[in-house]
N, C-alpha and C positions, 0 to 999 in steps of 0.2 A: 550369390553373396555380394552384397554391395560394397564399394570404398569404404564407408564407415566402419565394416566390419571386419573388412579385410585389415587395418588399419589396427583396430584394438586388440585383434587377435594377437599381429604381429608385435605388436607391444608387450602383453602377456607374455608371450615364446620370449622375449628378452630378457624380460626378468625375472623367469625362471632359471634360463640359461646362466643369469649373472649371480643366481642366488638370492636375490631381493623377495622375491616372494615367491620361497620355497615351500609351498607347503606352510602356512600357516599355524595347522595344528599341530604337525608332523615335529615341530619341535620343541613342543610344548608336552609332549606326550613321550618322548626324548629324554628331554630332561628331567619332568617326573620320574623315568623309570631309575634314571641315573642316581636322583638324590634320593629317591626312598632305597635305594639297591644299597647305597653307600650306607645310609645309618641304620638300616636293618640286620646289613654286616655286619658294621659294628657293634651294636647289640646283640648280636647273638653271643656275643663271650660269657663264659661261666665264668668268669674271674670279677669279682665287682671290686672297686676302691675301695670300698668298707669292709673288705674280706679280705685282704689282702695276705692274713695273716696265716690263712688255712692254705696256703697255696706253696708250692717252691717258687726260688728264686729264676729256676730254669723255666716255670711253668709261666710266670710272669711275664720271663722278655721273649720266650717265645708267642705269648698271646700280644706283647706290643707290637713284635714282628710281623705279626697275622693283622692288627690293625694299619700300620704304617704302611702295607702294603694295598690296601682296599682304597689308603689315602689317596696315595700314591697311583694307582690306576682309574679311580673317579677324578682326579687332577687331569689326570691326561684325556677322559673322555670329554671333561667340561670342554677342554681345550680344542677340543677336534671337533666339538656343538657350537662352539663360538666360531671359528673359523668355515663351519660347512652352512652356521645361517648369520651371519654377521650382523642382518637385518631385521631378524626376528624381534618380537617383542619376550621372547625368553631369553633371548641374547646377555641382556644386562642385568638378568636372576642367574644364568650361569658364570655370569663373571663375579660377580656378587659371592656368589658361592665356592667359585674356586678360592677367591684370596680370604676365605674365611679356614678352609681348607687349606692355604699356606701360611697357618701362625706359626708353625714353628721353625718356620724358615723366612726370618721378616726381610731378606734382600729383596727373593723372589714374591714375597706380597706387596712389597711395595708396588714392583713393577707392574704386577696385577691390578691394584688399586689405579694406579697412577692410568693404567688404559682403559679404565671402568670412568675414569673422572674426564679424559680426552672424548674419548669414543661414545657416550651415551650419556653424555650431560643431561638431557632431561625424560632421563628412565625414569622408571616407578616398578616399585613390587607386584606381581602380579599377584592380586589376592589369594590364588595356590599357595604361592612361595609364603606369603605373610601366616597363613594360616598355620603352614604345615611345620616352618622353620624362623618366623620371628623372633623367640626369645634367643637364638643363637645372632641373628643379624643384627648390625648397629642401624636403627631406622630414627630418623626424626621425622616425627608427624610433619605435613604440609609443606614438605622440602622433598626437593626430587633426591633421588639415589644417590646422585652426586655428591649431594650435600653429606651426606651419611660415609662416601667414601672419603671424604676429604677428613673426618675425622676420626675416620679407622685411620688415615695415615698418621696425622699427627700421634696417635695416640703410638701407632708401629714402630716410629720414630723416637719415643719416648724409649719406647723397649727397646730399642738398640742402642740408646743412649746418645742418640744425634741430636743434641738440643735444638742447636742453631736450625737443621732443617725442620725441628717440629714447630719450631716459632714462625719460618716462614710460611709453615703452610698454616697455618694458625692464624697469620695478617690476610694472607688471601683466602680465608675462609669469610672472615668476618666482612673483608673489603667485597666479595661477591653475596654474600648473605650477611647484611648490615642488621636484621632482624634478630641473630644471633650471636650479638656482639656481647649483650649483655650476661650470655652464658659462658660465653671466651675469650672476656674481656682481658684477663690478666694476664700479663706477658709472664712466657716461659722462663725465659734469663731473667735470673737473680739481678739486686741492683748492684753486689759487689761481689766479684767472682775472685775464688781464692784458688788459682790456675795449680796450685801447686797441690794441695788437699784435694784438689775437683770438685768444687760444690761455692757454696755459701758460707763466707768466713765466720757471718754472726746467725747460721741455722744449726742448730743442735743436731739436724738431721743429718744435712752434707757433713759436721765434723763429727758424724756419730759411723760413719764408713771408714771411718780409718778403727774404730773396736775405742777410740776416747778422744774426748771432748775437753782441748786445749782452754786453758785459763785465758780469759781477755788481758789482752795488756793495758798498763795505765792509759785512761783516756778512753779507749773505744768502749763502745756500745756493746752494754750484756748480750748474749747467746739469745735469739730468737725461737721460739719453740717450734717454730716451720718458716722457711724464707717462702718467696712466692711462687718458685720453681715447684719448690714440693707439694706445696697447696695446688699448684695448677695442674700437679702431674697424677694427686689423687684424686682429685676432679674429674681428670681423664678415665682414669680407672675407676671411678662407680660409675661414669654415664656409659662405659666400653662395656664395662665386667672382664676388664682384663687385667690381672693379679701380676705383681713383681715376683 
């Protein structure tokens, strides 16, 4: 065997050893089992949302129990696929997958997102994943992954009710993908914040959370039928499909 080859061998051996190219397919075959495992669990429930009616109430949060825990353990495997190929090209569909898999915990999605937006800035779907699990994922055509996670966060943000951080990431959305300014374009904060109500002094909307919608006093400006907060925030939700 000559220097050359003794040479690229040696190479190889390292970065399998480091994880970098583990196995290739090996975790792309991984992860398939992982996310068809998960939502064919989850489909197997005899209990459907439009039945709900024919069921007890015990039968119900025992079958939510039966689901939250399938979550709740594909959570942890995504987790242990990301950290055993970190390198992989499924790497950034399992991450993708897990903080889609933590909506109803938007701390721990953030954090999810927010390493999916560090760690694999210029991922792409692998056409599996697009296929098999698109209408669940937030994708914008001709943007890498990143792009798509930075606007699951704002919009996670929105659902936890953190304005100020969904606006900034909203600025460095638009400020790294200037292409997409004129779809989020409109800043999240109201132009006049009524700190004490929490919302919009002249949006029907923000004065419509308190159950009634105080009379203008002399001088100001009639009730607005949406300030721009709300406009932008159901914005958010048809381009997410994610419901208040």
């Amino acid at each position: 065997m000559d220097k050359k080859n003794v040479i690229f061998l040696s190479i190889v051996l390292i970065l399998f050893s480091a994880g970098c190219v583990k196995g290739p397919d090996e975790a792309g075959e991984k992860f398939k089992v992982i996310a068809e495992g998960c939502f064919k669990d989850m489909m197997s429930s005899q209990i459907e949302p439009w039945n709900l009616k024919d069921h007890s109430e015990e039968e119900i949060a025992k079958d939510k129990e039966r689901i939250q825990a399938i979550v709740k353990k594909t959570q942890e495997k995504l987790r242990q696929l990301v950290k055993e190929y970190p390198r992989s090209r499924w790497a950034d569909d399992s991450q993708s997958l897990l903080a889609f898999l933590l909506l109803e915990t938007p701390p721990q999605r953030m954090e999810a997102l927010k390493y999916l937006i560090e760690t694999y800035p210029h991922g792409r779907f692998e056409a599996w994943t697009e296929e098999k699990f698109g209408p669940l994922l937030i994708r914008v055509e001709g943007f890498p992954m990143e792009a798509s996670a930075r606007i699951d966060l704002v919009a996670t943000y929105l659902m936890a009710g953190d304005i100020d951080k969904a606006e900034e990431t909203r600025l460095a959305l638009i400020k790294k993908y200037p292409k997409l300014k004129d779809q989020f374009s409109q800043s999240l904060l109201p132009p006049d914040i009524n700190t004490q109500a929490g919302g919009c002094s002249n949006c029907v909307n923000c004065q419509g959370q308190s159950g009634t919608v105080p009379e203008n006093e002399p001088g100001q400006p009639a009730a607005s039928k949406s300030c721009g907060s709300c406009q932008e925030k159901a914005k958010m939700r048809e381009a997410t499909g994610i419901k208040e």
